[in-house]
C-alpha positions as CSV (number, residue, x, y, z in Angstrom):
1,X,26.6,23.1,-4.4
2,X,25.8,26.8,-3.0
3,X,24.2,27.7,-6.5
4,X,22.3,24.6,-6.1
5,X,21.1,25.4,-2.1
6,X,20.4,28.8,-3.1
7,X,18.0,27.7,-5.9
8,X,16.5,25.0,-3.5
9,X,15.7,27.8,-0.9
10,X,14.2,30.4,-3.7
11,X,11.5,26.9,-4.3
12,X,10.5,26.5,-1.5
13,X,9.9,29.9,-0.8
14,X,7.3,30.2,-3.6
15,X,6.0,26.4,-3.4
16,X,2.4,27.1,-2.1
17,X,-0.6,24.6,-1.5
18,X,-4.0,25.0,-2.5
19,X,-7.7,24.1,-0.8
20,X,-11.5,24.5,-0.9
21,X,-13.7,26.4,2.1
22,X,-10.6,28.1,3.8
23,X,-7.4,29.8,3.0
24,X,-4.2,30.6,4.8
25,X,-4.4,34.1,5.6
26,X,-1.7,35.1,8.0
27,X,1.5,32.4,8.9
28,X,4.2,33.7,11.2
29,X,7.8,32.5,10.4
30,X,9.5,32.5,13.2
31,X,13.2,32.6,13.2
32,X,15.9,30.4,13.5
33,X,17.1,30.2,17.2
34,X,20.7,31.1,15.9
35,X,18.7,34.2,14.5
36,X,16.7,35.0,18.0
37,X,17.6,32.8,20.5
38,X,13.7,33.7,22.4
39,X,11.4,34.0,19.5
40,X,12.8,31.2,18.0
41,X,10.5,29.0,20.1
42,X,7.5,30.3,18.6
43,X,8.2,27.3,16.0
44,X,6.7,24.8,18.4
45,X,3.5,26.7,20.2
46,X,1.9,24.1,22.6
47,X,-1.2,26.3,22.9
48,X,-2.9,29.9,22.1
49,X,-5.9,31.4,23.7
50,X,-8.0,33.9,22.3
51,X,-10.2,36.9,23.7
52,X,-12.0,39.4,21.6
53,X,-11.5,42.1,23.3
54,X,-9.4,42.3,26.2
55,X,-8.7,45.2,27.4
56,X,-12.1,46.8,26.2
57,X,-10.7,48.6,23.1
58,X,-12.2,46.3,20.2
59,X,-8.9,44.6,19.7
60,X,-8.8,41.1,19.7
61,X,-5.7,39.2,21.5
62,X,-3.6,36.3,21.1
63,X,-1.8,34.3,23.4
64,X,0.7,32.0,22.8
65,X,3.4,29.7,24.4
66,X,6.8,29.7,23.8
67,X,9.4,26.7,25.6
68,X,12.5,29.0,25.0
69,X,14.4,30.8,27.7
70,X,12.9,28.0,30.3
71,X,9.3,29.1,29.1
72,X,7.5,32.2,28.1
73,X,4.2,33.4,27.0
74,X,3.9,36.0,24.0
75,X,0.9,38.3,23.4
76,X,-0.2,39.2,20.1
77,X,-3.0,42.1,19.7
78,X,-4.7,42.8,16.2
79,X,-3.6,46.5,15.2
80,X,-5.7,47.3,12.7
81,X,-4.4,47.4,8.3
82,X,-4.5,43.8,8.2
83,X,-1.7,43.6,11.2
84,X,-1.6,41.3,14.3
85,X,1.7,42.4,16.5
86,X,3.6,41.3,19.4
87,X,3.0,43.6,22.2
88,X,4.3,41.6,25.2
89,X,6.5,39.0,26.5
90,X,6.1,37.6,30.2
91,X,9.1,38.4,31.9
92,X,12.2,35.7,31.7
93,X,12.5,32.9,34.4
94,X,16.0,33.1,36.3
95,X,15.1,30.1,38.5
96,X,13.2,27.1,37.8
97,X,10.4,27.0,34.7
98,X,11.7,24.6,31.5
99,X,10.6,21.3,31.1
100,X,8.4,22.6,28.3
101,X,6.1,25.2,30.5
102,X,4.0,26.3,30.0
103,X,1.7,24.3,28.1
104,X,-1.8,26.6,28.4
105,X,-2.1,30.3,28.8
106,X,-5.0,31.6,29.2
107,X,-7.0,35.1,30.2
108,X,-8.8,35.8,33.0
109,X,-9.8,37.7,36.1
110,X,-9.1,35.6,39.6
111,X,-9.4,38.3,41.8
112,X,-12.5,40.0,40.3
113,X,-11.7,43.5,39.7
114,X,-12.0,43.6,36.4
115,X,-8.7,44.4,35.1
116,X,-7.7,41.7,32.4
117,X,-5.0,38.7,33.9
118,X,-2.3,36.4,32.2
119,X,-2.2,33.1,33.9
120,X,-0.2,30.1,32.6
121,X,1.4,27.3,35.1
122,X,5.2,27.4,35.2
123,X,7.3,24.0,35.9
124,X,8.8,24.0,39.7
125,X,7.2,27.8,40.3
126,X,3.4,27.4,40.5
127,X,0.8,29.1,38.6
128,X,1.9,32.8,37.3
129,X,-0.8,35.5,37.3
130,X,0.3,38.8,35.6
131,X,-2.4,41.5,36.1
132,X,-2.6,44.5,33.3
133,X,-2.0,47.9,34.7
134,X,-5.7,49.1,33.2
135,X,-4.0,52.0,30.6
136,X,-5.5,51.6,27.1
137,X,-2.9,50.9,24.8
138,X,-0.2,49.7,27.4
139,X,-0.3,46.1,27.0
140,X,1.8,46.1,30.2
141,X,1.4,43.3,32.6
142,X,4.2,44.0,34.6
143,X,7.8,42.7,34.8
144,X,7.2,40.0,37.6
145,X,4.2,38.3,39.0
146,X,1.3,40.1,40.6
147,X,0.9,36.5,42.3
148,X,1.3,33.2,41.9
149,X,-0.5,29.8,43.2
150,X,1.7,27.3,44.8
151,X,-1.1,25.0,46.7
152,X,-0.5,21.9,44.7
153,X,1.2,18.9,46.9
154,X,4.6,19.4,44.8
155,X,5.4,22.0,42.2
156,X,7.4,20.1,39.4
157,X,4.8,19.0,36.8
158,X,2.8,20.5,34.7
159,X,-1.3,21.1,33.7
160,X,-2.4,20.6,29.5
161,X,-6.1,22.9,30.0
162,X,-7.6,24.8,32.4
163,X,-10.8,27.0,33.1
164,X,-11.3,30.2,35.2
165,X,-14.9,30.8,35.4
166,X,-17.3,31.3,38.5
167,X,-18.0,27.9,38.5
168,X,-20.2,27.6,41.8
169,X,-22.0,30.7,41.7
170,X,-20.9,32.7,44.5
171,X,-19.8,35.6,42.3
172,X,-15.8,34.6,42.5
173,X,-13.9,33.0,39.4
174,X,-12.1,30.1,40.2
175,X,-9.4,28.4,38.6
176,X,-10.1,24.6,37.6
177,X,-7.4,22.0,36.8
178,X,-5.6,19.5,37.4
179,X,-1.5,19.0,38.0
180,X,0.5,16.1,36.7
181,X,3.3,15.7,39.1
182,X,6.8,15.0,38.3
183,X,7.8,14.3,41.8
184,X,5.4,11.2,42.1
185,X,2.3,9.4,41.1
186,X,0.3,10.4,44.5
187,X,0.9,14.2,44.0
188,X,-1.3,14.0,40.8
189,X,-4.3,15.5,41.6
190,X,-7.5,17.9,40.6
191,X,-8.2,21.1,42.1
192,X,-10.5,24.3,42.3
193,X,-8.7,27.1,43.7
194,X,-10.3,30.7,44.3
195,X,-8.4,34.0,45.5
196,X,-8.8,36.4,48.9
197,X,-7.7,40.1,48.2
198,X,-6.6,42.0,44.9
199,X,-3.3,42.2,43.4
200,X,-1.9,44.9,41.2
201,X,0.4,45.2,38.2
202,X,4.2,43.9,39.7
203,X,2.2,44.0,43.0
204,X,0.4,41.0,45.5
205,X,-1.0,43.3,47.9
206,X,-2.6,41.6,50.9
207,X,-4.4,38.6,48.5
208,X,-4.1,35.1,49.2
209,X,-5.5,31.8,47.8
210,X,-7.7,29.0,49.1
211,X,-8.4,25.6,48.0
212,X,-12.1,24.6,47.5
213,X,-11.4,21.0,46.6
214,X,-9.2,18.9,45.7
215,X,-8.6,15.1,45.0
216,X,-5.3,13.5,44.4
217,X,-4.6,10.8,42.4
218,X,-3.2,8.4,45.1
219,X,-6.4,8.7,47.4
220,X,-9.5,8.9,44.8
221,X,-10.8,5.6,43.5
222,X,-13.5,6.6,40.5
223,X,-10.6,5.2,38.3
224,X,-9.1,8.3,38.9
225,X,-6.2,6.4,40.8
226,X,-4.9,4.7,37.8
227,X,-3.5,7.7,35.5
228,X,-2.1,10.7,35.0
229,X,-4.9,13.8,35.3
230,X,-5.8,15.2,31.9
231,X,-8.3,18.2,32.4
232,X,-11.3,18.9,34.4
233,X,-14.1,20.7,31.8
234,X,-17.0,22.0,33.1
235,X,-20.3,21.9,31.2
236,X,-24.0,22.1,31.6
237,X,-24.4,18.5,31.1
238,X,-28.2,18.4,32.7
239,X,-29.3,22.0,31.1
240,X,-30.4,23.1,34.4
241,X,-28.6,24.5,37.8
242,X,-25.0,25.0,38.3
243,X,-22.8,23.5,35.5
244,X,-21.0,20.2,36.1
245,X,-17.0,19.1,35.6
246,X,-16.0,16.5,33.5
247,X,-13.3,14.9,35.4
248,X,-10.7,12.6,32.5
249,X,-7.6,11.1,33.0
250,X,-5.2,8.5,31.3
251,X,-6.8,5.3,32.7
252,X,-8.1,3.8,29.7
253,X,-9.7,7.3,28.8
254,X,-11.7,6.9,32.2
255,X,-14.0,9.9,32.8
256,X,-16.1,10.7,35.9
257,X,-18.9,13.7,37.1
258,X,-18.0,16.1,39.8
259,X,-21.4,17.8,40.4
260,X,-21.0,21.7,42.0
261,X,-24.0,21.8,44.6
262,X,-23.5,25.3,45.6
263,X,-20.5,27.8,47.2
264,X,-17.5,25.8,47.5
265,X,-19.2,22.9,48.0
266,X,-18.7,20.2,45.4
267,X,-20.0,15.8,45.3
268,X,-17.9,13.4,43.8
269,X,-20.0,10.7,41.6
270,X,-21.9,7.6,43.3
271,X,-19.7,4.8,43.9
272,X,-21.9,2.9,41.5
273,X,-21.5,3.8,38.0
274,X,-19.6,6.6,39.2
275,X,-16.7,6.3,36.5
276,X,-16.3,4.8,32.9
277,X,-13.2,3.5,30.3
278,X,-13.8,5.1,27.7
279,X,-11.5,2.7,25.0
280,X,-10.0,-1.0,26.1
281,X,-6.7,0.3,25.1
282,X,-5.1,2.7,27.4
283,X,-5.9,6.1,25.7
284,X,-6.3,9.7,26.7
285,X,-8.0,12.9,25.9
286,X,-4.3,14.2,26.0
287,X,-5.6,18.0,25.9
288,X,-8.4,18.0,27.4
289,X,-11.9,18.6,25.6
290,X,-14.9,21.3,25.1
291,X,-18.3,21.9,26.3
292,X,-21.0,22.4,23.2
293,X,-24.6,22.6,22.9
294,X,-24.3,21.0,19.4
295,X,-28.4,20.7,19.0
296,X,-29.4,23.6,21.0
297,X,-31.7,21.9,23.4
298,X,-29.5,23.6,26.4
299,X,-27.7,20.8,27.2
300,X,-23.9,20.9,26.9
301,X,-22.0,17.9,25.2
302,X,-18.3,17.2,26.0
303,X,-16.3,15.8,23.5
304,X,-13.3,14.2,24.0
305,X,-10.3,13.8,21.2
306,X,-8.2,10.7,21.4
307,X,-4.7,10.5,21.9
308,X,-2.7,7.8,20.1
309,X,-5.7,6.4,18.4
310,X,-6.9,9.5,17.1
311,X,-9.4,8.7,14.9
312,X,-12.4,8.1,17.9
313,X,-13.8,11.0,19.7
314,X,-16.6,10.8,22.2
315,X,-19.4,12.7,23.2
316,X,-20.7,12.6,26.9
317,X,-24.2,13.8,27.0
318,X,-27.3,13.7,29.7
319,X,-30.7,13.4,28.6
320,X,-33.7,14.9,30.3
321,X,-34.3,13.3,33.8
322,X,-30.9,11.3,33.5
323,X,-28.8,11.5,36.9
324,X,-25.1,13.6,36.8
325,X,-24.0,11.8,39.5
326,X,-22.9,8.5,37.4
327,X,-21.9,7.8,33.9
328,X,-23.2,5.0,31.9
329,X,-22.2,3.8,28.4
330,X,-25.9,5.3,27.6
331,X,-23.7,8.8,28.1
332,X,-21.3,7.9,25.9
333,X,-21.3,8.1,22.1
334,X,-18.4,6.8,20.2
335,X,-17.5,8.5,16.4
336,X,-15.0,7.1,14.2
337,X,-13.8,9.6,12.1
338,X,-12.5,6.9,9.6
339,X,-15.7,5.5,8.8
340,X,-17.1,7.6,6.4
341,X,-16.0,8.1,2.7
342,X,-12.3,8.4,4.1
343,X,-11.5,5.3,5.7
344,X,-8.2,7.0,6.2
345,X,-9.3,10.4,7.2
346,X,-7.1,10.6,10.7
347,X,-3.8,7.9,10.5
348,X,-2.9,9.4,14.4
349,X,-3.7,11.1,16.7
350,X,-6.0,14.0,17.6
351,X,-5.1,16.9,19.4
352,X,-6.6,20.0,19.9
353,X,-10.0,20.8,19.4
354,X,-12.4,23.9,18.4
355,X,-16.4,24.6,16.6
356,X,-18.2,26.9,14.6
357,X,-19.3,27.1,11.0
358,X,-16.6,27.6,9.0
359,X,-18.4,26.7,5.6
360,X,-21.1,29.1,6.6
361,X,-24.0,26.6,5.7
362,X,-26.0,26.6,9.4
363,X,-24.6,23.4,10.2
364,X,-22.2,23.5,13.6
365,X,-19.2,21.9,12.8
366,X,-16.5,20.2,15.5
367,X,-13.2,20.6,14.3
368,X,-9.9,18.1,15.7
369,X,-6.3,18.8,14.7
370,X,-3.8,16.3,13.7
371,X,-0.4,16.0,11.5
372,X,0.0,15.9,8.3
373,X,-1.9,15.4,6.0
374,X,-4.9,15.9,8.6
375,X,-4.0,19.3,10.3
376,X,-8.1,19.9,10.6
377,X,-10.4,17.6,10.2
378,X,-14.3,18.4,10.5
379,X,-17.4,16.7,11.9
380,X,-20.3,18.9,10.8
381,X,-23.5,18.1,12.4
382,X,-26.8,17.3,9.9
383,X,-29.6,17.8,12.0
384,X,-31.4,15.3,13.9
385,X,-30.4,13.4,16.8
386,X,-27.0,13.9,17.5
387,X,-25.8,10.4,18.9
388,X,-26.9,8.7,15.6
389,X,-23.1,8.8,13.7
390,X,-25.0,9.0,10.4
391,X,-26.3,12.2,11.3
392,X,-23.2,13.6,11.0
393,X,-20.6,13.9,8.1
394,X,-16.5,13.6,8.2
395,X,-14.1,15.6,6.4
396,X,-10.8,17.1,5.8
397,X,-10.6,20.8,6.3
398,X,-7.2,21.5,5.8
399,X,-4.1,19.2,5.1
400,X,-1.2,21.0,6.1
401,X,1.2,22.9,3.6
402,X,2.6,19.5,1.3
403,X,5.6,21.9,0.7
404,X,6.9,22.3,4.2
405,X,9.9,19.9,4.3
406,X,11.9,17.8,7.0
407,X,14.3,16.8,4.7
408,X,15.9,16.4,0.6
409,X,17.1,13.9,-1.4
410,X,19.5,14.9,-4.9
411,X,19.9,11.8,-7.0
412,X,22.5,13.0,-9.8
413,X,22.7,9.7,-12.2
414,X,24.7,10.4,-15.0
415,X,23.4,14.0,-15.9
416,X,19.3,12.8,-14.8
417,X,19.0,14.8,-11.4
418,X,15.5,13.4,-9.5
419,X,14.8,15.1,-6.2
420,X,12.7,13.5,-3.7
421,X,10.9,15.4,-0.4
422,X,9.9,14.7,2.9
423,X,7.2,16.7,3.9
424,X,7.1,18.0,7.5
425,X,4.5,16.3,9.5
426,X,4.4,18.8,12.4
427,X,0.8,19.0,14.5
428,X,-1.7,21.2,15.0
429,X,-1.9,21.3,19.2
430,X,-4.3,23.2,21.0
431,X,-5.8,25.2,17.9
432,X,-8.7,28.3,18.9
433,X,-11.8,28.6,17.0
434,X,-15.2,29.2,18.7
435,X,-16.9,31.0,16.2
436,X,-13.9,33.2,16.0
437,X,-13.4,36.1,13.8
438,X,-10.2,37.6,15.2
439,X,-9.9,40.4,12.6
440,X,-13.5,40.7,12.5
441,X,-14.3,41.0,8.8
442,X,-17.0,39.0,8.7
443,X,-15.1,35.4,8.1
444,X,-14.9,32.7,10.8
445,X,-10.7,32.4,11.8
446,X,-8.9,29.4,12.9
447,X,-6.2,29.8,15.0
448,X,-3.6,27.1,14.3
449,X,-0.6,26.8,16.7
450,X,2.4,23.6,15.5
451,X,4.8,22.1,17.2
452,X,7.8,19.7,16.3
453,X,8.8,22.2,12.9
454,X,13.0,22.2,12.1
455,X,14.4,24.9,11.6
456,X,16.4,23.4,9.3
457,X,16.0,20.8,6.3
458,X,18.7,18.6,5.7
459,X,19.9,18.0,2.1
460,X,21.3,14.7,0.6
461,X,23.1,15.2,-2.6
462,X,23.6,11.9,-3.9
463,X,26.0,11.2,-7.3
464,X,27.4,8.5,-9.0
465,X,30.7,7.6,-9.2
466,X,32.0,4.8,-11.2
467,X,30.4,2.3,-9.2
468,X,28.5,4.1,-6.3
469,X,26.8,6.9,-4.9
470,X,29.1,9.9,-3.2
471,X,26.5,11.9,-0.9
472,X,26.7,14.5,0.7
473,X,25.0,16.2,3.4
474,X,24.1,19.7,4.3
475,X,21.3,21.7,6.2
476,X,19.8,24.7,4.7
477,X,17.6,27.3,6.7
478,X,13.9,26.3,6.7
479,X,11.9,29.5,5.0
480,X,8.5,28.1,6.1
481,X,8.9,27.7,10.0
482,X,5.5,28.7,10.5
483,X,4.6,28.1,14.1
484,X,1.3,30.0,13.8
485,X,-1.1,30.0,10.9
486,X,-4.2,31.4,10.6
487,X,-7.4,30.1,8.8
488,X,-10.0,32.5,7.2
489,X,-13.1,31.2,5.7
490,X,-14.2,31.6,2.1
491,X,-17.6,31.6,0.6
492,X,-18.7,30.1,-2.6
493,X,-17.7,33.2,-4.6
494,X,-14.4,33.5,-2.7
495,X,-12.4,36.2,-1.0
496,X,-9.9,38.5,-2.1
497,X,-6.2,38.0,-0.8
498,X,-5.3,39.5,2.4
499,X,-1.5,39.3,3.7
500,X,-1.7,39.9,7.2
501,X,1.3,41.3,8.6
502,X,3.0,39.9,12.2
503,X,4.8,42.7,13.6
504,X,7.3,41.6,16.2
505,X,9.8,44.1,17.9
506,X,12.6,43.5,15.4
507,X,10.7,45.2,12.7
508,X,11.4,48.4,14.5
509,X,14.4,50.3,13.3
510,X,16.5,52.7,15.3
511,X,19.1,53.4,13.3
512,X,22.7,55.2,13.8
513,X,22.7,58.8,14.8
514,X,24.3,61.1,11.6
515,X,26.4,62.2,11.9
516,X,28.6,61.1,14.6
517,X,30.4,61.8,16.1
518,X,29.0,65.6,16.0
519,X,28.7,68.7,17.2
520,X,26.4,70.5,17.6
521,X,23.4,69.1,16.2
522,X,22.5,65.0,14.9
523,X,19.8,63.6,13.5
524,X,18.4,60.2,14.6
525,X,16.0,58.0,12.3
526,X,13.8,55.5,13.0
527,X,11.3,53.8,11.2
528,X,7.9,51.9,12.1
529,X,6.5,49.2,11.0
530,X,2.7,51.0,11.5
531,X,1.5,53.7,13.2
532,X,2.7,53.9,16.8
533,X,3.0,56.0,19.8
534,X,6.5,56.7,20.9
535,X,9.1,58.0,23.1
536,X,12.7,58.8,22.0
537,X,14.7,59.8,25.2
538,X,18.7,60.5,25.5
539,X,20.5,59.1,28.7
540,X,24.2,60.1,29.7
541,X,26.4,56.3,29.9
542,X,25.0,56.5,33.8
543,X,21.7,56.2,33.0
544,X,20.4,59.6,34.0
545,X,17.9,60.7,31.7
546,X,19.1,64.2,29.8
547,X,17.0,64.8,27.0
548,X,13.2,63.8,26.0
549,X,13.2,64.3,22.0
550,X,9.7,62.5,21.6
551,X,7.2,61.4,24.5
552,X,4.4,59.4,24.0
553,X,3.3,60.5,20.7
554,X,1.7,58.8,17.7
555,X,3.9,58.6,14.0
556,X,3.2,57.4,11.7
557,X,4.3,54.1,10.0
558,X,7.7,54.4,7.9
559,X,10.6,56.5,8.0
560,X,10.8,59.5,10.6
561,X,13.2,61.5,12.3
562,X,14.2,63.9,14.5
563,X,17.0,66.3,15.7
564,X,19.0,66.6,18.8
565,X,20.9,70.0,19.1
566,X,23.0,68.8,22.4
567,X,20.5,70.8,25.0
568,X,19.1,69.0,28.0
569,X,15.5,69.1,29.0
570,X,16.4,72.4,30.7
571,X,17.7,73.8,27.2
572,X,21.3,74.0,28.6
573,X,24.7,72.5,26.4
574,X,25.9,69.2,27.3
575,X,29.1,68.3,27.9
576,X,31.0,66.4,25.7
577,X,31.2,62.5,26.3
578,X,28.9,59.2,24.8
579,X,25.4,59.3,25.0
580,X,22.5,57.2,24.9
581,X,19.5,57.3,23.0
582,X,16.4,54.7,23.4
583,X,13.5,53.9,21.0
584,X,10.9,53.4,23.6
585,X,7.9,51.4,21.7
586,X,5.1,49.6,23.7
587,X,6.6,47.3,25.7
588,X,9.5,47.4,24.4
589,X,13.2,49.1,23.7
590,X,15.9,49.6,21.3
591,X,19.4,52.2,22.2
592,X,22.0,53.2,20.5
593,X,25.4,55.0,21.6
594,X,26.5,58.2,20.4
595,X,29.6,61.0,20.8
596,X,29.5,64.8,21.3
597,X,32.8,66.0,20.4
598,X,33.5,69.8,21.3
């Protein structure tokens, strides 16, 4: 049986799946949680975000959430030679958080002074905002909060999207969402929230927040009253003025206009025709949905995924001289992606949600996620007017991987061995692609985040005896947990190969001191998985710094070392005793114990 495992595992390492437009360029495989008990829950992201350059150094960023350890956010930077690496980790919750939080992190810049935020909500603790310290290269955000926002009615919940953006014009980002309470129906509600003062790295400083508005869910009619929130998206629906929000919630897929009228001031929609059901089944946009100007007349659409029945998205749009303070079903278009060619194109539901060109033709193209076998599906748009369906085409972008499995079956009958798979039907949630080219080579990327992958595939080995089946069962480790994937577009002539590498702490190596113990020199080797500035520092077992051996400088990637001749930083002999020497890399830290012996 372990000869047969072993071979199993060697397949499905090599099984691969091909397609047409895009490849796979970059998957990371996170490990089992047996293997890292944190990273482990980069298996099942709920949702990146994406920046193109962050921290004004032309590196693109990647952030993405992570349930472990009662929930985390990761952030991945582009390095340069084809290499995207893990550079942070928000700090771990000792109190509260869990209950899968957070659910969407996001970058922005709340208290306006233009140093670079991570925000993301956090279940019982409000919403976390961890400023960066402003040093190129440091990726630090701290190692707590620089603030957080606790003004909704009751903590214990959670929010699916949410915007920052200077949505009334007054020159001060807000932060635009909704919370889905856990403590009861009539703490739902929808909020703008903007900040007083600046906050620091690890530091609140004298800031505050205030609420511009707010409506909860067990005072607001506008059908608003009859679900759980599900986002508030802003867009220029009438191509003119301040933008409007899109309020949506799980009513029946009801939607409703919030118009912004100027600073903090904000109009709920007419009490006639001031909301509309979407579907006559009770649906929801379960992620929210995007603002596009599909047909350039500066208009913004919404569109609106559907979640179970995923295979209808709508589109709100205004036309010129139409009213944003109602909805009518003359605002509403209704696509089914099933009616086309594919009458099968999207069996559930849809998720997340992104656009661009990814076949490079001039034609926009939406683009919805699903499970497998419709991780991306496309609607590209032909020209013309855009709430005609047949102006517009449906397609599969990209399956899934069809060797990704859930589960085995080993028939042995009598010497004829079958084997039959279940292929893992994970989901693409809240997927990034805006035109994105996160390595920026010239090709479009989609950034595809999964969640609900094993870890492990369970095996049935099934063989006849006399007058039955024996089986037995086993799990093997799952060599294709790949959390994140990335798409790259491909042109009619096709691209060459590129392996992009995810570097994650654990691909540093500090290894033993040799030899050791010693006296009265040791050499220390590390090795880097690319080029990197360091710091390699010896501490006595107190904790008092004695010797710096390296201090911020750049090596290069590979195998280095360096020697420690038992002097302190003031060139004086130690004593003997254990020491401690620390790897100090970005963000993070690896140490190893060693002995003087005189």
């Amino acid at each position: 049986m372990k000869k047969k495992l072993l071979f199993l595992l060697a397949f499905l390492l090599t099984s691969s799946i091909a397609f047409s437009q895009v490849r796979l360029s970059t998957v990371y495989s996170a490990p089992a949680i047996n293997e890292d008990s944190l990273l482990s829950g980069l298996r099942s992201i709920r949702g990146v975000y994406y920046d193109a350059d962050p921290f004004g150094t032309g590196q693109s960023a990647i952030l993405a959430t992570n349930y472990n350890k009662n929930g985390v956010v990761n952030l991945f930077v582009n390095v340069g030679n084809d290499s995207l690496e893990l550079v942070w980790t928000s700090p771990l919750i000792t109190e509260n958080g869990g209950k899968d939080t957070p659910r969407y992190p996001m970058f922005g810049d709340l208290d306006g002074d233009g140093l670079v935020e991570i925000i993301y909500q956090s279940n019982k603790n409000g919403v976390f905002i961890y400023e960066w310290d402003g040093v190129k290269g440091s990726y630090n955000f701290g190692t707590q909060p620089s603030q957080t926002i606790r003004l909704f009615p009751k903590l214990t919940g959670e929010y699916e999207y949410a915007e920052v953006a200077d949505i009334d014009g007054d020159g001060q980002n807000e932060l635009i969402c909704v919370f889905n309470s856990r403590d009861g129906n009539d703490d739902d509600g929808y909020f703008i929230i903007h900040s007083s003062g600046n906050w620091s790295t690890d530091n609140p400083g004298f800031s505050s927040f205030d609420t511009e508005f707010q409506t909860l869910r067990g005072s607001t009619g506008y059908g608003l009253n009859g679900g759980t929130p599900a986002a508030m998206i802003s867009a220029q629906l009438d191509g003119q003025g301040l933008k409007e929000i899109l309020m949506t919630n799980w009513n029946f897929k009801n939607v409703t206009p919030l118009r912004v009228t100027g600073p903090n001031t904000y109009e709920m929609a007419d009490t006639t025709n001031g909301n509309l059901q979407l579907m006559d089944a009770d649906k929801v946009a379960l992620f929210g949905g995007f603002a596009y100007d599909i047909d350039g007349d500066g208009r913004e659409e919404v569109y609106l995924p559907t979640y179970s029945t995923g295979h209808f998205i709508h589109m709100i749009h205004y036309e010129t001289g139409q009213s944003t303070s109602q909805i009518t079903p003359e605002n509403v278009v209704e696509f089914d992606l099933n009616s086309q060619a594919d009458s099968n194109l999207v069996a559930g539901a849809t998720f997340g949600y992104g656009y661009g060109d990814i076949d490079g033709n001039g034609k926009p193209n939406l683009y919805f996620t699903s499970s497998y076998p419709s991780n991306v599906v496309t609607a590209e748009f032909e020209g013309g007017d855009k709430t005609d369906p047949a102006n517009w085409k449906f397609s599969k972008l990209y399956a899934g991987d069809s060797t990704i499995y859930s589960g085995m079956t080993i028939t042995d009958s009598a010497g004829v061995v079958d084997t039959a798979f279940k292929v893992q039907t994970a989901f693409v949630s809240k997927m990034w692609d805006k035109y994105t080219d996160f390595d920026k080579d010239g090709f479009e990327d989609m950034i595809l985040p999964y969640q609900a992958i094993n870890d492990s595939i369970e095996v049935i080995h099934k063989t006849w005896v006399d007058t039955a089946y024996v089986a037995d069962t086993t799990n093997i480790r799952n060599p294709k947990i790949w959390g994140l994937r990335i798409l790259e577009a491909t042109n009619p002539t096709g691209v060459k190969e590129k392996n992009v590498t995810i570097v994650t702490p654990d691909n540093y190596v500090l290894n033993q001191n040799y030899p050791n113990p010693f006296n009265p020199t040791t050499t220390i080797t590390f090795q880097l998985p690319l080029d990197k500035r360091i710091s390699l520092k010896v501490y006595d077992i107190l904790g008092k710094e004695v010797k710096t051996l390296i201090n911020d400088q750049e090596f290069k990637k590979g195998n280095n070392k360096v020697v420690w001749d038992g002097t302190d930083n003031f060139g004086s002999k130690v004593a003997s005793g254990n020491y401690i020497y620390t790897l100090k890399y970005g963000n993070f830290t690896k140490s190893m114990k060693m002995t003087l012996l005189k």
